[in-house]
C-alpha positions as CSV (number, residue, x, y, z in Angstrom):
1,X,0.0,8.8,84.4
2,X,-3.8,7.4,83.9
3,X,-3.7,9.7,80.0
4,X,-0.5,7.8,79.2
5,X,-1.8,4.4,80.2
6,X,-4.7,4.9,78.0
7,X,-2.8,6.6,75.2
8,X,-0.5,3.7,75.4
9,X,-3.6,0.8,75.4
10,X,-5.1,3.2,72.5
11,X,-1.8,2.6,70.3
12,X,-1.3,-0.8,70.9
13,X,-5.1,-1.1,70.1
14,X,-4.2,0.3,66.9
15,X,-1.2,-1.4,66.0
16,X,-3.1,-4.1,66.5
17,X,-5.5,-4.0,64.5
18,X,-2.7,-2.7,61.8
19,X,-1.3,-6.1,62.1
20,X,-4.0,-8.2,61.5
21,X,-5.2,-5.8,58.3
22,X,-1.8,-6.3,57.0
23,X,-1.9,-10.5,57.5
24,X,-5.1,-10.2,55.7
25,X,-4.1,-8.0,52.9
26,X,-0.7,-10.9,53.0
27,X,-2.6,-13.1,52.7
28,X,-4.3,-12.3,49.3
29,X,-7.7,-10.6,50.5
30,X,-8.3,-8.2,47.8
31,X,-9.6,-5.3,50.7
32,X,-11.1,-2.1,49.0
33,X,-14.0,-1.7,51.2
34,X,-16.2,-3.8,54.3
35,X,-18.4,-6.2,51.7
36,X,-17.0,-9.9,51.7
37,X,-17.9,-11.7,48.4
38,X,-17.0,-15.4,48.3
39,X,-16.7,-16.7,45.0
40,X,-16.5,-20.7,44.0
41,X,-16.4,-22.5,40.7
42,X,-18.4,-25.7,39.9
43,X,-18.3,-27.6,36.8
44,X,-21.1,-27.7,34.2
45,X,-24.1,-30.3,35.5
46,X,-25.9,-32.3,32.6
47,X,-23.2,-33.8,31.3
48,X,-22.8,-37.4,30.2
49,X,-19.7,-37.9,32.9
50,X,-18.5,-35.9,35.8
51,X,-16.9,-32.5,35.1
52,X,-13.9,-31.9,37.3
53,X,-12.8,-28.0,36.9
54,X,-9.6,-27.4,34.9
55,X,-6.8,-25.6,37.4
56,X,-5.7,-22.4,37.8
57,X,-8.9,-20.7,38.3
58,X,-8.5,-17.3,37.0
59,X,-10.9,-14.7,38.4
60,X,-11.4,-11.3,37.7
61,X,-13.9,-8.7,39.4
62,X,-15.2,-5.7,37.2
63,X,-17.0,-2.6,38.4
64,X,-19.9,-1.4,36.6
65,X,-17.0,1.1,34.8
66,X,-15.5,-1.8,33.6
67,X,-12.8,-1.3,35.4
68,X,-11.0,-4.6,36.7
69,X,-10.6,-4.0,40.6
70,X,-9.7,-7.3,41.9
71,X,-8.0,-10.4,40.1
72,X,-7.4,-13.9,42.3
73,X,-5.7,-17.2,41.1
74,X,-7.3,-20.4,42.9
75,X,-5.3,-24.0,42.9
76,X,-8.9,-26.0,42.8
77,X,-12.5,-26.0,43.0
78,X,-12.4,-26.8,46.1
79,X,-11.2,-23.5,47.0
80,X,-13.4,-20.5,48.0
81,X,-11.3,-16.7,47.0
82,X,-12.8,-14.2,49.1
83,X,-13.0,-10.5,48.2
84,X,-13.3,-7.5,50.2
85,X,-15.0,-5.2,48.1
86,X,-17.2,-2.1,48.5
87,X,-21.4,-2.1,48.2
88,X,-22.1,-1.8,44.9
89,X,-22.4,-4.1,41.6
90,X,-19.9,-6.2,40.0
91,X,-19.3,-8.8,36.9
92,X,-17.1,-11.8,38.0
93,X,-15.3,-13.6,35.0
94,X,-13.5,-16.9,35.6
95,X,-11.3,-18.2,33.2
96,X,-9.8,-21.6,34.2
97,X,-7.5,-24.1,33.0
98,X,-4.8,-21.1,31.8
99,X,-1.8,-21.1,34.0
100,X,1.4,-18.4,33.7
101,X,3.5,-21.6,32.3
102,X,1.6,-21.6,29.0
103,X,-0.5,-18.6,28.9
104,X,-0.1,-14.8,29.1
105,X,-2.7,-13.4,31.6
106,X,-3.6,-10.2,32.1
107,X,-3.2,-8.5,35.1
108,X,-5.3,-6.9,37.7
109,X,-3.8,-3.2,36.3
110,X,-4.3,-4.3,32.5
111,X,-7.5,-6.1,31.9
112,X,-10.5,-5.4,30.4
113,X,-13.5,-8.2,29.5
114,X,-11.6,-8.0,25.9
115,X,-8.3,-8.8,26.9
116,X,-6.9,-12.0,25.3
117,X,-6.2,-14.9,27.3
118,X,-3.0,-15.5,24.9
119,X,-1.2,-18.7,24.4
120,X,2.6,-18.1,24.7
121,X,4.4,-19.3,21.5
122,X,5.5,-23.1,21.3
123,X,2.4,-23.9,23.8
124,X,-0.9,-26.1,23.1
125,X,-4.2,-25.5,25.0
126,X,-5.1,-26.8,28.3
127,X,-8.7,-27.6,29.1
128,X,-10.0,-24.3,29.3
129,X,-13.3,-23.6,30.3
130,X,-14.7,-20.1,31.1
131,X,-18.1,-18.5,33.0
132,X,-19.0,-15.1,34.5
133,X,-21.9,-13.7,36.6
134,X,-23.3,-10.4,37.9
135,X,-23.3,-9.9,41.9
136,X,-24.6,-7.2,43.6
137,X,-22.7,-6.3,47.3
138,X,-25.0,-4.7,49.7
139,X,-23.4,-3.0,53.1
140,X,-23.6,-5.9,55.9
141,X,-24.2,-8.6,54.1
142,X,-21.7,-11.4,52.8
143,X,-22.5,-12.7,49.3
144,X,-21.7,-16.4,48.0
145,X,-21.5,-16.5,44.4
146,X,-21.0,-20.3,42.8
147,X,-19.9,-19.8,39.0
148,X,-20.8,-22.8,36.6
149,X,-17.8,-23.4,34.0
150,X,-18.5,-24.0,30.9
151,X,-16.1,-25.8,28.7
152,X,-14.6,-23.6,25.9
153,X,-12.9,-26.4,23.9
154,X,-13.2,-30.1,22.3
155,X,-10.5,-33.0,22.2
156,X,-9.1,-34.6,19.4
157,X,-8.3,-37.8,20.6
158,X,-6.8,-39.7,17.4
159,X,-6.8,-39.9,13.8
160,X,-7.0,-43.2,11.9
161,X,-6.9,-44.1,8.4
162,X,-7.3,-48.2,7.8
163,X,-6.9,-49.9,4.4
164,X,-4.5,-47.2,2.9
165,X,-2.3,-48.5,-0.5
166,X,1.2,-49.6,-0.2
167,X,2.1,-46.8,-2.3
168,X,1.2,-44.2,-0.1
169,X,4.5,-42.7,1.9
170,X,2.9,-40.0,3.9
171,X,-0.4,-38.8,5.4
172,X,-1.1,-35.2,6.5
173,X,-4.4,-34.1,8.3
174,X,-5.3,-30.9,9.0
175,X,-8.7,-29.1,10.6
176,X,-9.8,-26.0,10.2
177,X,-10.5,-22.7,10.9
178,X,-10.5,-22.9,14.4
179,X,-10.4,-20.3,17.1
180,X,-7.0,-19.1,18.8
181,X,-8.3,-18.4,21.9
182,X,-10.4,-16.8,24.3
183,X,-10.7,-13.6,26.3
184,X,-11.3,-12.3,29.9
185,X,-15.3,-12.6,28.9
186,X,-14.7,-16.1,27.5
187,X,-15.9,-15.1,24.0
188,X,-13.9,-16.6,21.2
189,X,-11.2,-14.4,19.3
190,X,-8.6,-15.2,16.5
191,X,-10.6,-16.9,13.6
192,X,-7.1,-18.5,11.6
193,X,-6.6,-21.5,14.4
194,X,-5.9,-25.0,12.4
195,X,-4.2,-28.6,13.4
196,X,-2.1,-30.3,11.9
197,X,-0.9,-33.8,12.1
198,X,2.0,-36.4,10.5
199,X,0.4,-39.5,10.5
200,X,2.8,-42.8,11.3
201,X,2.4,-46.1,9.6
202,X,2.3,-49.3,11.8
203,X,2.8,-52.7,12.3
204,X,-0.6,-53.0,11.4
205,X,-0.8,-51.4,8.3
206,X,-3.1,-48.4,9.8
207,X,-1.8,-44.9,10.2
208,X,-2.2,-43.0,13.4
209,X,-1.7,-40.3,15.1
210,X,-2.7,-40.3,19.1
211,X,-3.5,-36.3,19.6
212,X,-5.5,-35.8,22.4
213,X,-4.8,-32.3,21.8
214,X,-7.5,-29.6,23.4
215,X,-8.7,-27.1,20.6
216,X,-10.9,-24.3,20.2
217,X,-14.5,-24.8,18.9
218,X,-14.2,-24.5,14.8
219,X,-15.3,-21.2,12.7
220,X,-18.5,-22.2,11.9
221,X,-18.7,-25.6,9.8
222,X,-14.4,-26.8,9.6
223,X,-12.5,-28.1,6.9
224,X,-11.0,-31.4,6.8
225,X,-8.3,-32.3,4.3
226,X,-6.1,-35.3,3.9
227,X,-2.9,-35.3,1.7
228,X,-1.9,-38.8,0.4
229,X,1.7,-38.6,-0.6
230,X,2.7,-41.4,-3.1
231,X,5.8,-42.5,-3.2
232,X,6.3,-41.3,-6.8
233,X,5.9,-37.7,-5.0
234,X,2.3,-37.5,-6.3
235,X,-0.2,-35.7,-3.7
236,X,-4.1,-36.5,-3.5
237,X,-5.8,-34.6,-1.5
238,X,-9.4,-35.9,0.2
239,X,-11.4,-32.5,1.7
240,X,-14.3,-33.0,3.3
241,X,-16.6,-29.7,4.6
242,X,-18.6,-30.4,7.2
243,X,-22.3,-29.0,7.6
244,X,-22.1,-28.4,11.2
245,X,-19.3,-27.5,13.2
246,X,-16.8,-28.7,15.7
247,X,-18.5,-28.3,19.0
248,X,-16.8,-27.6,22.5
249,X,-17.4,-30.1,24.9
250,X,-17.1,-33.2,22.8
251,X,-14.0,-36.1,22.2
252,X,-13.7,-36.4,18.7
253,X,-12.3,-39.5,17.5
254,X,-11.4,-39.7,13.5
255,X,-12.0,-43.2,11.6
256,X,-11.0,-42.9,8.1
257,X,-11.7,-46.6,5.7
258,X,-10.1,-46.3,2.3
259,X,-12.2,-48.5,0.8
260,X,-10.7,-50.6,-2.4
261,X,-13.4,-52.0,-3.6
262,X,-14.9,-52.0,-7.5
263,X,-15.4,-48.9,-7.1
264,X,-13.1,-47.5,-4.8
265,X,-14.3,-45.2,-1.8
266,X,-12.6,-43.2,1.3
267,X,-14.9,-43.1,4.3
268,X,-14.6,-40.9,7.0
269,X,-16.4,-41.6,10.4
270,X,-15.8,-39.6,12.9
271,X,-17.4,-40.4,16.4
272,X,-17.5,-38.1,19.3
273,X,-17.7,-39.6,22.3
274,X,-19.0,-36.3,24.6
275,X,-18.9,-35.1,27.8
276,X,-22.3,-34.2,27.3
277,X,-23.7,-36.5,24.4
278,X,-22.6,-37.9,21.5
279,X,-22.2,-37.2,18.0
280,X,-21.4,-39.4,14.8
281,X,-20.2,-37.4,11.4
282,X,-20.3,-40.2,8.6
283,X,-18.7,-39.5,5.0
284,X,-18.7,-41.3,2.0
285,X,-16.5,-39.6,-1.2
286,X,-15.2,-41.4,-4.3
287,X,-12.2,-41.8,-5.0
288,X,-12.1,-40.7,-8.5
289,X,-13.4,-37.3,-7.2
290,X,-10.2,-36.3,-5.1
291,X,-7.7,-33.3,-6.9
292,X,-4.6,-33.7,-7.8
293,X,-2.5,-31.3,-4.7
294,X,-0.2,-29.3,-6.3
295,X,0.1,-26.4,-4.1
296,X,-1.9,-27.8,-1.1
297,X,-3.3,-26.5,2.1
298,X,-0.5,-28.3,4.4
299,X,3.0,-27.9,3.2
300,X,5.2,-29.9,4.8
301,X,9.2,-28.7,6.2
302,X,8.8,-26.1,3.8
303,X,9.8,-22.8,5.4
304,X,6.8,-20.4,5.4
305,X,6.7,-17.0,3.8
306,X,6.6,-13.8,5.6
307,X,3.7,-11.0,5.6
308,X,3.7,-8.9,3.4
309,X,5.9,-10.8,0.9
310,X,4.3,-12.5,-2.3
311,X,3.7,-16.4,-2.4
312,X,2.7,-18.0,-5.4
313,X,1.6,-14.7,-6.9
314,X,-0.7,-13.8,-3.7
315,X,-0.2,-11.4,-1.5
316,X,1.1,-12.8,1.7
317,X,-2.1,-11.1,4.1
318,X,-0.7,-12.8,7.3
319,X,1.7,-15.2,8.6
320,X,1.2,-16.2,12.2
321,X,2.7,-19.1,14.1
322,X,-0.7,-21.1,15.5
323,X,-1.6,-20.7,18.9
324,X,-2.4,-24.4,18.4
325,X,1.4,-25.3,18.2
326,X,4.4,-24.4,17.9
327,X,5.3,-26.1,14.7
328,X,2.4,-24.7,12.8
329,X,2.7,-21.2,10.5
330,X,-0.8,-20.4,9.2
331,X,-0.6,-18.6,6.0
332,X,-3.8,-16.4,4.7
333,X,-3.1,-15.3,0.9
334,X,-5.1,-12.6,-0.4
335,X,-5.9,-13.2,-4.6
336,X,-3.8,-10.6,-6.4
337,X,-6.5,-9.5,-8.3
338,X,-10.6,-9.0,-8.0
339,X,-13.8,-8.9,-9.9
340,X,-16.9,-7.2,-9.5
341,X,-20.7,-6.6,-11.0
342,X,-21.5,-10.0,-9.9
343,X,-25.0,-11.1,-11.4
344,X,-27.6,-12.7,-8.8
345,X,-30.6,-12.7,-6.9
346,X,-29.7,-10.5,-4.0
347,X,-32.6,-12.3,-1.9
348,X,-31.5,-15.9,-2.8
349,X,-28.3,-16.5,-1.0
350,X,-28.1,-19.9,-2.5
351,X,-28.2,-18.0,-5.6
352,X,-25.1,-15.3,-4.1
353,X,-23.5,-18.1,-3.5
354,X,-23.4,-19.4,-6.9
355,X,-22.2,-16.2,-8.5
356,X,-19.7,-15.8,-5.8
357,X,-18.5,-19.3,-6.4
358,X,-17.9,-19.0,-10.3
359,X,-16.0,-15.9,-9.4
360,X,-13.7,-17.6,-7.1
361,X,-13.0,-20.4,-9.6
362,X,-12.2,-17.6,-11.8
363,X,-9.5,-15.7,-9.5
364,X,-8.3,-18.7,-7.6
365,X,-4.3,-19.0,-8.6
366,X,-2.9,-22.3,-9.9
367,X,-0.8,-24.3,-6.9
368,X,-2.9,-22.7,-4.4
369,X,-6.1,-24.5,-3.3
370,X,-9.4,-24.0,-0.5
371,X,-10.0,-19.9,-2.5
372,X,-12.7,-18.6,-0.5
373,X,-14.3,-15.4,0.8
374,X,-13.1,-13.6,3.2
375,X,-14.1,-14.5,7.2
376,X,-15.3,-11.0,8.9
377,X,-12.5,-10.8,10.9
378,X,-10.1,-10.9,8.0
379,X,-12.6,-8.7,6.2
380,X,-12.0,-6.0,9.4
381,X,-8.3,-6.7,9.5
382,X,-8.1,-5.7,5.5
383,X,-10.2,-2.6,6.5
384,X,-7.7,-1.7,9.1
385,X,-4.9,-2.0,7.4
386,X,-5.4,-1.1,4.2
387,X,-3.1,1.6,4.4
388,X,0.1,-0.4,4.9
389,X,-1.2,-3.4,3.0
390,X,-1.9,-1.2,-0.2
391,X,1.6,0.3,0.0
392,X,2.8,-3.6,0.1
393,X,0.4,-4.3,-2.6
394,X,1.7,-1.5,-4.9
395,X,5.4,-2.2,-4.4
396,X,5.3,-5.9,-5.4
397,X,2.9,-4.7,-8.6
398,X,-0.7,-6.3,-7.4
399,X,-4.3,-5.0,-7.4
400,X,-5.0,-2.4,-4.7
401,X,-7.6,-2.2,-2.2
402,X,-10.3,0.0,-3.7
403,X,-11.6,2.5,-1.0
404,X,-14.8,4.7,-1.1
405,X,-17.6,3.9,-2.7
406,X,-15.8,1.6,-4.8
407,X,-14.1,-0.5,-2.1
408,X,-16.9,-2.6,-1.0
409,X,-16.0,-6.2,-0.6
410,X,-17.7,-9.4,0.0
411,X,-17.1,-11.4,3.5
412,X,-18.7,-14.3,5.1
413,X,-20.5,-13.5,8.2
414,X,-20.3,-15.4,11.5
415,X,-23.9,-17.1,10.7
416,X,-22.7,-18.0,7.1
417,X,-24.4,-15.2,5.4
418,X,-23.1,-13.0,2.0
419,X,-22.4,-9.9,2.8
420,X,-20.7,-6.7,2.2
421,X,-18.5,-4.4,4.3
422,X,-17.2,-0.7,3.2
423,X,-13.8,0.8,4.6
424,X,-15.6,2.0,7.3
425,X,-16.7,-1.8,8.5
426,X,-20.3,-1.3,8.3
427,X,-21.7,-3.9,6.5
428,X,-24.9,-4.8,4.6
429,X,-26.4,-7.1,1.9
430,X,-24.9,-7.7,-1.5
431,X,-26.3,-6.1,-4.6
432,X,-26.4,-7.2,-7.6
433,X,-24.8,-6.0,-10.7
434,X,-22.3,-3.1,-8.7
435,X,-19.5,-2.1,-10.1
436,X,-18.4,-1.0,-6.5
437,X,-19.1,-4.8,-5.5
438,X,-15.7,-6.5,-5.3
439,X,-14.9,-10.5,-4.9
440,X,-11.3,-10.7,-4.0
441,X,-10.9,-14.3,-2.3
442,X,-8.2,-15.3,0.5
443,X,-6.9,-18.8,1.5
444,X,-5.3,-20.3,3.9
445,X,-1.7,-22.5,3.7
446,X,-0.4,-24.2,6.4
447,X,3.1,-25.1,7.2
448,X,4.3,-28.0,9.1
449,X,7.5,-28.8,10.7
450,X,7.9,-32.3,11.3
């Protein structure tokens, strides 16, 4: 009778402790081993206001086989998500601001440091911000771990152009290239992000557009281009390229003055009132030195063209719907032919530069404007697919991509160097004079739907 009575208090011991595993495992305790690991997310300090963490907070644990063992979502800073985990080391990655309404996360089973954080089609970007830290778990010890966000994009706030003439009917404005997004890590990825705005016409004579749209830092230094549609269907275009870029963590307000004066100006100002500083871009151009548009980089309610299909004579390299918004297709056109032995100084890139730029203005198409080289992620997505896109290229009667020791083709690289790449993606300086050397330039269209 005494064995039973203590078999029975031994089960019930059990079960108990069975239960209150299970309410902590309910309760969304991630429990692979003994080690509890607390983790809490602060925003940035050193800024110019208070930085309030964007919600969800998105966290995902990584062993040292990159292997994603744990993933939590947290309502608010405020929060602390604990992790049972075993001894050992770990990378924490915290992407916040992405919720399951707008954005596709991975999960738990699926990620990787690489995976995109992917905007689901029709959506704009929160405020995403982004940080990650090493932890090491040691047997009996609890760990705190505080991760410092960092804010991954900038705000648009408004446009404004002042002092337009009366026959002007429309305004465009677009920005670009931008990034699409980011990933797990919080690196940037997709390098063919743009914006795009209808300005309205007032009471007051000034056109406007209120954004306050979050976007992703720009591709190194951004384009911005204004179309002036007249009302005799005539399109100026003002493009302004910037020599620095489009920072994250900054409100960027745009002023534009036409000026009508003897000798007529536009002016651009555009202030950034930060989060952590501020910033002033000031730009004077003439008039008289803005092209006629007529092919454009912002085409508006005109329905865009499909890859793989020909657009003006190019080569339709992709046509993706912005992960900007929904009413945005951005359009990169490959030139449909190329040319090569370029003459330079391979150790001047100003000099590059010069030879690459009369070799643009030679293969750039008529009704297509912005040629320029390739970025090296379209240079790596040509190199990828140059299988398919050759077969394209050969059905609709354009220039193929070369391949050996012939197909090596200029890019831009992410600092703003020249450079070359081969099929294999290795790249390396230009040289002068190569036959193998080719300049084939892309550009970008984007189309708008009011």
């Amino acid at each position: 009778m005494k064995d039973k009575m203590l078999f029975s208090f031994a089960f019930l011991l059990v079960l108990a402790m069975f239960v209150s595993c299970s309410k902590d495992l309910a309760d969304g305790d991630d429990a692979l081993g003994g080690v509890t690991l607390r983790i809490k997310a602060r925003g940035q300090s050193g800024a110019a206001s208070e930085m309030t963490v964007a919600t969800p907070i998105n966290l995902y644990v990584f062993d040292t086989a990159g292997q994603c063992v744990a993933y939590k979502s947290v309502a608010s800073e405020k929060d602390v998500a604990n992790f049972k985990l075993a001894a050992g080391a770990y990378r924490v990655y915290s992407v916040a601001g992405a919720d399951a309404a707008n954005y596709s996360l991975p999960t738990k089973e699926e990620a990787t440091p690489q995976s995109v954080v992917a905007l689901k089609e029709g959506m704009a970007h929160g405020d995403i911000m982004a940080a990650n830290s090493v932890v090491v778990l040691t047997d009996g010890e609890e760990t705190d771990v505080t991760l410092t966000m960092s804010r991954k994009v900038f705000m648009l706030r408004n446009v404004t152009i002042s002092d337009v003439p009366e026959n002007v009917a429309a305004i465009t404005a677009n920005v670009s290239p931008l990034y699409e997004g980011i990933n797990v890590a919080g690196e940037y990825c997709g390098e063919n992000g743009a914006y795009s705005v209808v300005l309205e016409k007032g009471t007051d004579g000034k056109w406007t557009k209120q954004c306050d749209a979050f976007l992703m830092e720009s591709v190194g230094n951004p384009v911005v281009t204004f179309n002036f549609t007249t009302t005799d269907g005539k399109v100026k275009t003002f493009r302004y390229v910037s020599d620095k870029p489009l920072a994250a963590n900054y409100k960027v307000d745009m002023t534009v003055n036409y000026q009508r004066v003897a000798e007529p100006l536009l002016k651009c100002l555009i202030n950034g009132v930060s989060w952590a500083g501020e910033q002033t871009w000031t730009i004077d151009v003439k008039e008289n030195e803005m092209g006629d548009n007529t092919g454009g980089d912002v085409k508006v309610d005109e329905t865009a063209p499909e890859q793989g299909t020909v657009y003006k004579g190019c080569y339709v390299l992709k046509s993706e719907q912005s992960a900007v918004s929904g009413n945005i297709t951005i359009v990169t056109l490959l030139a449909p032919k190329s040319k090569c032995s370029l003459i330079f100084n391979a150790d001047d890139q100003a000099d590059v530069k010069k030879a690459v730029d009369a070799g643009i203005a030679e293969l750039a198409v008529k009704g297509v404007d912005g040629w320029r080289l390739p970025t090296k992620g379209e240079m790596e997505y040509i190199m990828d697919n140059r299988a398919d896109i050759n077969n394209n290229l050969k059905t609709l009667g354009l220039e193929l991509i070369y391949k050996d020791m012939n197909g090596i083709y200029y890019f831009l690289n992410t600092d703003n160097k020249i450079m070359c790449m081969n099929e294999v993606k290795s790249s390396f300086p230009p040289s002068s004079g190569k036959a193998g050397r080719n300049l084939r330039p892309v550009a970008t269209v984007t189309f708008l739907k009011k």
